[in-house]
C-alpha positions as CSV (number, residue, x, y, z in Angstrom):
1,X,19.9,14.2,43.8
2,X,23.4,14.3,42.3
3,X,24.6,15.9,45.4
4,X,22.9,13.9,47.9
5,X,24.4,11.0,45.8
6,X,28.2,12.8,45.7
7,X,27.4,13.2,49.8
8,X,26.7,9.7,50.0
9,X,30.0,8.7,48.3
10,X,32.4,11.0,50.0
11,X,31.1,9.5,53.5
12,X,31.7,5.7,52.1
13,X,35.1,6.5,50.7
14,X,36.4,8.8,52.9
15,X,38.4,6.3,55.1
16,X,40.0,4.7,51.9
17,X,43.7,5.8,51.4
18,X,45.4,6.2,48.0
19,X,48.7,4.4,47.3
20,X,50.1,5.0,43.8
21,X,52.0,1.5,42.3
22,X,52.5,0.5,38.7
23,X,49.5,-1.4,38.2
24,X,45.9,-1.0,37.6
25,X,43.3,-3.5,37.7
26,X,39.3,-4.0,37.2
27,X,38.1,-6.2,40.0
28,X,34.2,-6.0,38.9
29,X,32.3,-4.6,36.2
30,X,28.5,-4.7,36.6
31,X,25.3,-3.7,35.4
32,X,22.8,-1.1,37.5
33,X,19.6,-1.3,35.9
34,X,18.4,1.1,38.8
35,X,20.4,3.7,38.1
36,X,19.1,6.8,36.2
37,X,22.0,8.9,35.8
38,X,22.4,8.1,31.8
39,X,19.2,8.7,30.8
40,X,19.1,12.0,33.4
41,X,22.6,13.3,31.8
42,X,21.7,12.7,28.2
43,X,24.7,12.5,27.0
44,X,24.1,11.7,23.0
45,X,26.8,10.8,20.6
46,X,27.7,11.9,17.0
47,X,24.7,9.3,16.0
48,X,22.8,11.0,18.1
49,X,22.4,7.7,20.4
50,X,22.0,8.1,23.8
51,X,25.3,7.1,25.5
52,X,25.9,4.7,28.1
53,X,27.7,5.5,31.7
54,X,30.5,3.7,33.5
55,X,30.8,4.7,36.4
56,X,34.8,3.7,37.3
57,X,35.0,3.7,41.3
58,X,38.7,4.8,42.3
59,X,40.0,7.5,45.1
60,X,43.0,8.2,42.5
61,X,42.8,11.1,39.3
62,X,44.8,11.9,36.5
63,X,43.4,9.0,34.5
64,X,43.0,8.9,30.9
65,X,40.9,6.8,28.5
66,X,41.2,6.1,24.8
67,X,40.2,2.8,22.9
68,X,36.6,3.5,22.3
69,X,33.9,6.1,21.4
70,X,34.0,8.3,24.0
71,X,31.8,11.3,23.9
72,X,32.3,13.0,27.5
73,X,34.5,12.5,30.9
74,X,33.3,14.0,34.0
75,X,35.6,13.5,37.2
76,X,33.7,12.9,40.4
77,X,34.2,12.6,44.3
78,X,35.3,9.0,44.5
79,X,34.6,7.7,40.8
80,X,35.1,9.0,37.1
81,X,32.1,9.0,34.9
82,X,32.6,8.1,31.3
83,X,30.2,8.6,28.6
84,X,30.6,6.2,25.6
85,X,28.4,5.1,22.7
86,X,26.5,2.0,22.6
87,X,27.7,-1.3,21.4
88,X,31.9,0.0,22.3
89,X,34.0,-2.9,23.2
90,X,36.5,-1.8,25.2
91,X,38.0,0.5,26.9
92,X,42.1,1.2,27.5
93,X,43.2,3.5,30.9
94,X,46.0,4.9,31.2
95,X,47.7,7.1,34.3
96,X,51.4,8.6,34.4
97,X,52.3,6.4,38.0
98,X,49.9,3.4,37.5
99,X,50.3,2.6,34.1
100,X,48.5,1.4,31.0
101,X,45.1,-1.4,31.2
102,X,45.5,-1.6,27.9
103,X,42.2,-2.9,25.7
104,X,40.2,-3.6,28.4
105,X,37.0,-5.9,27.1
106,X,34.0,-5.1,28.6
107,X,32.6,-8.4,30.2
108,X,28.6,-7.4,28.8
109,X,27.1,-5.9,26.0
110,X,27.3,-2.0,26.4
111,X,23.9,-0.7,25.8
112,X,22.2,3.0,24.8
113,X,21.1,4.6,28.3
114,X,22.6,1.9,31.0
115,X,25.0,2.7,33.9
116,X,28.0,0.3,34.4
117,X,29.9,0.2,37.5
118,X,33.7,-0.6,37.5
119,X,35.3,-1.2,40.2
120,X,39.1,-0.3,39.7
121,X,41.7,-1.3,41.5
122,X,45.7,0.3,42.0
123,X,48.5,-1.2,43.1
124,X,46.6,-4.6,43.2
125,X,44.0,-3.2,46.2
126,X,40.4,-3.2,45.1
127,X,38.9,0.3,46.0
128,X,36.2,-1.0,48.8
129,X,33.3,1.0,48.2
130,X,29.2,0.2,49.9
131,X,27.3,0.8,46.8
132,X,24.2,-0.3,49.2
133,X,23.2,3.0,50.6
134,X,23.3,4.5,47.0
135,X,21.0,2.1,45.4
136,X,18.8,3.1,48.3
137,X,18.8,6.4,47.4
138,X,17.7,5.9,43.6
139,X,15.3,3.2,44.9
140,X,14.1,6.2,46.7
141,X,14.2,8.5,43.7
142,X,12.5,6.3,41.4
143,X,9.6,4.9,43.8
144,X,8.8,9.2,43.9
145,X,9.0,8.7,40.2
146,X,6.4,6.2,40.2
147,X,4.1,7.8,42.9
148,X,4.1,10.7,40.9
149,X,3.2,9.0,37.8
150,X,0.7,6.8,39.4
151,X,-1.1,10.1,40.0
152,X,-1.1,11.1,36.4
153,X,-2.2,8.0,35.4
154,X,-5.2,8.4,37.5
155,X,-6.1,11.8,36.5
156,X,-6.1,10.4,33.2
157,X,-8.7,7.8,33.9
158,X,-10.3,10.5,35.6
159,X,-10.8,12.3,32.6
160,X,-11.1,9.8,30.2
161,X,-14.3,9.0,32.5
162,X,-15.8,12.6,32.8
163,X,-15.3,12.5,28.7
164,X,-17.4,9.3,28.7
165,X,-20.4,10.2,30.8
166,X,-20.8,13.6,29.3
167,X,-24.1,13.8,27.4
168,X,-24.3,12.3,23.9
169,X,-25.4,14.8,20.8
170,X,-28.6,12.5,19.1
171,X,-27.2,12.1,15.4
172,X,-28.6,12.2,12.2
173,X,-29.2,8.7,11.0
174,X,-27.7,7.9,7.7
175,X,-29.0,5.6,5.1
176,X,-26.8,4.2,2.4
177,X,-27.7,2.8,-0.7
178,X,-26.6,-0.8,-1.0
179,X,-23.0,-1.1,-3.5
180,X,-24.1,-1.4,-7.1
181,X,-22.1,-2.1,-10.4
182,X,-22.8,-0.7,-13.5
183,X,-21.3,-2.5,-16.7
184,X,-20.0,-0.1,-19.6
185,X,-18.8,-1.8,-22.4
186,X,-17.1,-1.5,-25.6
187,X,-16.9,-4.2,-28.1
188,X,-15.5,-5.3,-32.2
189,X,-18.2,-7.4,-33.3
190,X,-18.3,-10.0,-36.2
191,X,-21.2,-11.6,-38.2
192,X,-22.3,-14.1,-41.2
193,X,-24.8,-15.0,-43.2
194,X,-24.6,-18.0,-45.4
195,X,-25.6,-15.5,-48.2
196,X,-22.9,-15.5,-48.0
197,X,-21.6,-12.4,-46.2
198,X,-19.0,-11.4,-43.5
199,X,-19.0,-7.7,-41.9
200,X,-17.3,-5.9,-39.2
201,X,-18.4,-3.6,-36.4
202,X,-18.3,-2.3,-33.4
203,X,-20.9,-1.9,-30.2
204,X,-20.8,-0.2,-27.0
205,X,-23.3,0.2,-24.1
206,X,-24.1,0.5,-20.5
207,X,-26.2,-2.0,-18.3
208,X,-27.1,-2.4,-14.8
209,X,-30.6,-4.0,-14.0
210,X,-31.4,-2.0,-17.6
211,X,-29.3,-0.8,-20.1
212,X,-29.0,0.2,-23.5
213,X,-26.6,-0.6,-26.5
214,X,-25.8,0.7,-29.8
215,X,-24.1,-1.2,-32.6
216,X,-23.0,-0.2,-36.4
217,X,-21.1,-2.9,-38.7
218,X,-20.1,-2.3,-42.6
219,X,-19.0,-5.3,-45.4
220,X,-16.0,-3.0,-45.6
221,X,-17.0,-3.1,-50.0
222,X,-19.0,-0.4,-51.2
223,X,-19.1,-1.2,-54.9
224,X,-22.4,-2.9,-54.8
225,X,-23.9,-0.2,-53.6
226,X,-23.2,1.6,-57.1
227,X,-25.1,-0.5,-59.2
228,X,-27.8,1.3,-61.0
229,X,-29.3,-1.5,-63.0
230,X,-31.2,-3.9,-61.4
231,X,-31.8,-7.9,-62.7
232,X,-34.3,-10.6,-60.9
233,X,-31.4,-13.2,-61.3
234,X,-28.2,-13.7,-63.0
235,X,-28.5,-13.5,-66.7
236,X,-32.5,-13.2,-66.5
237,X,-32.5,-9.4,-67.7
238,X,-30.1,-10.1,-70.9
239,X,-27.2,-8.7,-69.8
240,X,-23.6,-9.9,-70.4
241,X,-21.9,-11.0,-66.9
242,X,-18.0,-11.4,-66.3
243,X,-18.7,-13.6,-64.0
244,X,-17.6,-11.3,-60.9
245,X,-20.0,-10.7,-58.1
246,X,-19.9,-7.8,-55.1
247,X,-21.7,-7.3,-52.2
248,X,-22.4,-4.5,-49.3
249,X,-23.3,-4.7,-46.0
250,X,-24.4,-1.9,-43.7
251,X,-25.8,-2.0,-40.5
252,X,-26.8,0.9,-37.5
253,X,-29.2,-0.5,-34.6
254,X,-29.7,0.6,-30.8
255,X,-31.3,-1.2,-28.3
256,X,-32.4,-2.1,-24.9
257,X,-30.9,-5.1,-22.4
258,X,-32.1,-6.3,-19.3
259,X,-29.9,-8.5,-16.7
260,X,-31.8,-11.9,-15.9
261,X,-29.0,-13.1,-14.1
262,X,-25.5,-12.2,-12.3
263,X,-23.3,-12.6,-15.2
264,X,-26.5,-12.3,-18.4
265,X,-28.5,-10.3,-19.7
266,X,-31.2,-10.5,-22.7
267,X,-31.0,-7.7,-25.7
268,X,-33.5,-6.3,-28.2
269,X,-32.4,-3.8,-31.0
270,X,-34.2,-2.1,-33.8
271,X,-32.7,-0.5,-36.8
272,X,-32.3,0.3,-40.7
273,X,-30.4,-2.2,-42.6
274,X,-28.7,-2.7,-46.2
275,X,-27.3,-5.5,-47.6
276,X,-26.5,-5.8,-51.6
277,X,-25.2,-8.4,-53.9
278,X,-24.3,-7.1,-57.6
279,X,-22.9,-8.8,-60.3
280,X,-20.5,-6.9,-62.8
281,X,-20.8,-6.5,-66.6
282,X,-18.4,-6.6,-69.3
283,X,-18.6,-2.9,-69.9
284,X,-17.9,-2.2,-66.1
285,X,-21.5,-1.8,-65.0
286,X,-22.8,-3.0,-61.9
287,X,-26.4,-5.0,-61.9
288,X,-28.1,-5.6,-58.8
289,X,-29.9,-8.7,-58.0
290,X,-32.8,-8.1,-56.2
291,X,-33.6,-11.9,-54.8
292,X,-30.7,-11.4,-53.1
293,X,-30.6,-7.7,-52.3
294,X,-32.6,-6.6,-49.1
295,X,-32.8,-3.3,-47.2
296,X,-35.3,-1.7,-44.5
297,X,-35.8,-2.8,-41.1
298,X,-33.6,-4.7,-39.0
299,X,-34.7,-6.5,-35.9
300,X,-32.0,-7.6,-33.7
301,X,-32.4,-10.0,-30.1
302,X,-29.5,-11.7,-28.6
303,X,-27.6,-12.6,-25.2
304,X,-24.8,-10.6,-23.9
305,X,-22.8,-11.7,-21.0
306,X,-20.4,-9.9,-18.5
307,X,-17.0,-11.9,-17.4
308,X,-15.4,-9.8,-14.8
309,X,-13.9,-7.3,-17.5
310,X,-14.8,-9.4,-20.4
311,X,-18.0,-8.3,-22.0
312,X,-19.3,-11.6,-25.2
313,X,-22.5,-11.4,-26.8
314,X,-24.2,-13.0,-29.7
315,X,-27.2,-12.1,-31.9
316,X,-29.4,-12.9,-34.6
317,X,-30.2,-10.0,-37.0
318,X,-32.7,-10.1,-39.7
319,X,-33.7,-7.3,-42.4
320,X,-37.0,-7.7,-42.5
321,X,-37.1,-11.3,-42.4
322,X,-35.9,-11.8,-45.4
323,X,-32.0,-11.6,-44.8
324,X,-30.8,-13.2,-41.4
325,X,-27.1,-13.6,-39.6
326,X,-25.2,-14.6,-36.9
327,X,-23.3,-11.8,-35.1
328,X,-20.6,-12.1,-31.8
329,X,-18.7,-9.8,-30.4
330,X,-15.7,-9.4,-27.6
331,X,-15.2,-6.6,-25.4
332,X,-13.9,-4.7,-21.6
333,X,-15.8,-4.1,-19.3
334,X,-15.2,-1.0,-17.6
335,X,-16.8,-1.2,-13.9
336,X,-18.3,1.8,-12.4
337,X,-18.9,0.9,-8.7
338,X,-21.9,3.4,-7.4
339,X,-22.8,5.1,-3.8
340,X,-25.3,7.1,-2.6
341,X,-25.5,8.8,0.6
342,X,-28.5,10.1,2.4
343,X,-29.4,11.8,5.7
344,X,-32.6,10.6,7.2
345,X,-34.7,13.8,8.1
C-alpha cells in the first residue's frame, strides 16, 4: 500500500517545480483521521507511546527539525514524514537556502497514533498537492479492513451459536442447607445475695436453636472455709467472738439453653454449690454458723440474650433452696456462620 501511495504522489507532484528563496512557510496543517500510516508504522517513543505522524508536503530536501520530541524522520517522494511523541507543541524547521521557521505551534492538540498533514510552503508558494485521490486509496484500504473483519465477526457468531445448541450434560442437582449462625460465647459474670455476698466468675457456651453453657464463680476469700468449729448462731455455742466475720463462695454448674426468640434464649443449670459465713475467735479460730452456711445442690434458670457480638444474661441461683442470688454477666459473641453442601442422588 505504501508504494501504491508513493505512486500516487509522485504522479500529483510531478509537474510542481522547486524554487529555493529564503523563506519557508506552513500554509495548512490538518488532521486525517483516515489515515493509518501511524498506527501501521508504530513508531513508539522513549515512553513507549505510540507516536504521532506529520506528514510535511514539500518537493524540496535537506530539511532539518528540532524543537520537539522527535523519535524518527523518514524522507519521502513529495513529503517528509516525522514521527513525534504525543502532546509536543511545536515544531522548528530549518534548511541551509530557505531558512529557519522557528517554533512553529501546532494549530491542534497532537495526539498518540494520528497523522497530520502540513502543507509547507518556500519562497512564499504553497506546494499544490490533490490529497483527494490518496484519501481514496485508504478509504479503499480501510473498507477491505472492514469487509475482512465483518467476516470474523460473523464466524464468531457462528461459533458462539454451534456452542449454544450443542447438547446440554443433565447436572446433578444441589441442595444447600439454608445459612445458620451459631453463637459461642464467653462471659465475666457477677452475682449477690443479700446474705450478704458478692462473687466473681466466669461462663462460656455455645447455642444455636440448643446449646449448652458452663459457669464457675468463687467469693475470691477462702478463710471460711477453714473453720472447723461449728456454732448455730453467734455467741450461742459459748465461744468468745472478736467481732470479725468471713465468708466463701464457690460455685461450678453446666447447663442447657434453648433460643425462644431471635435475640433470647431461656437457660437451666444444675450443679454443686458452697457458700460459708464464719465468725473468728479471739484465739484465731474460725466458727462456722450453720443458719447461715449452705452447701449441696444448686439449681440455676435464667435468660441470656445475644446483641450482635454482645452476649448479657442474668440468673437466679439457689443452693438448695435455702441460699438464693442474683447473677449477670457480659460477654462476645464470636459468630460461626455454617454451610452444608449436598448432591442430590
Amino acid at each position: 500500500m505504501k508504494q501504491k501511495l508513493i505512486a500516487l504522489v509522485v504522479l500529483l507532484i510531478c509537474g510542481v517545480s522547486a524554487a529555493k528563496a529564503q523563506k519557508i512557510s506552513v500554509e495548512a496543517f490538518n488532521r486525517i483521521d483516515r489515515d493509518m500510516g501511524a498506527r501501521v508504522a508504530k513508531v513508539r517513543d522513549i515512553n513507549s507511546d505510540l507516536c504521532a505522524l506529520i506528514k510535511i508536503e514539500t518537493i524540496e530536501t535537506g530539511f532539518e527539525f528540532s524543537g520537539c520530541i522527535i523519535e524518527k524522520t523518514e524522507q519521502k517522494t513529495g513529503e517528509i514524514w516525522v514521527f513525534v511523541s504525543p502532546g509536543v507543541k511545536f515544531l522548528t524547521i530549518k534548511h541551509k537556502d530557505f531558512g529557519v521557521l522557528r517554533n512553529y505551534n501546532f494549530p491542534q492538540s497532537i495526539e498518540s497514533g494520528v497523522v497530520y498533514q502540513m502543507k509547507l510552503s518556500t519562497e512564499g508558494k504553497e506546494v499544490k498537492i490533490d490529497t483527494s485521490t490518496i484519501n481514496k486509496a485508504v478509504d479503499s484500504k480501510i473498507d477491505a479492513k472492514m469487509e475482512e473483519m465483518n467476516k470474523k465477526l460473523a464466524e464468531l457468531e457462528q461459533l458462539k451459536q454451534d456452542i449454544q445448541n450443542q447438547p446440554k450434560q443433565e447436572e446433578t442437582p444441589v441442595y444447600v442447607k439454608p445459612l445458620s449462625d451459631r453463637d459461642k460465647f464467653v462471659m465475666l459474670t457477677a452475682a449477690y445475695s443479700t446474705s450478704p455476698q458478692l462473687s466473681l466468675g466466669l461462663s462460656f457456651g455455645m447455642l444455636k436453636t440448643w446449646g449448652w453453657y458452663v459457669s464457675v464463680a468463687s467469693g475470691l476469700e477462702f478463710d471460711a472455709l477453714k473453720a472447723q468449729r461449728e456454732d448455730d448462731a453467734a455467741g450461742t455455742a459459748g465461744y468468745y467472738y472478736d467481732g470479725n466475720n468471713t465468708s466463701a463462695r464457690l460455685s461450678a454448674h453446666a447447663g442447657v439453653m434453648y433460643r425462644v426468640a431471635k435475640p433470647m434464649a431461656i437457660k437451666l443449670g444444675l450443679g454443686y454449690g458452697i457458700r460459708n459465713l464464719a465468725f473468728s475467735t479471739f484465739d484465731g479460730d474460725y466458727v462456722m454458723i450453720n443458719s447461715a452456711s449452705h452447701k449441696g445442690l444448686e439449681c440455676s434458670a435464667g435468660v441470656h440474650l445475644s446483641l450482635g457480638r454482645m452476649a448479657l444474661a442474668v440468673d437466679l441461683l439457689t443452693i438448695g433452696f435455702k441460699y438464693s442470688e442474683i447473677k449477670v454477666g457480659i460477654g462476645y459473641n464470636f459468630k460461626i456462620r455454617e454451610y452444608e453442601d449436598k448432591k442430590g442422588e
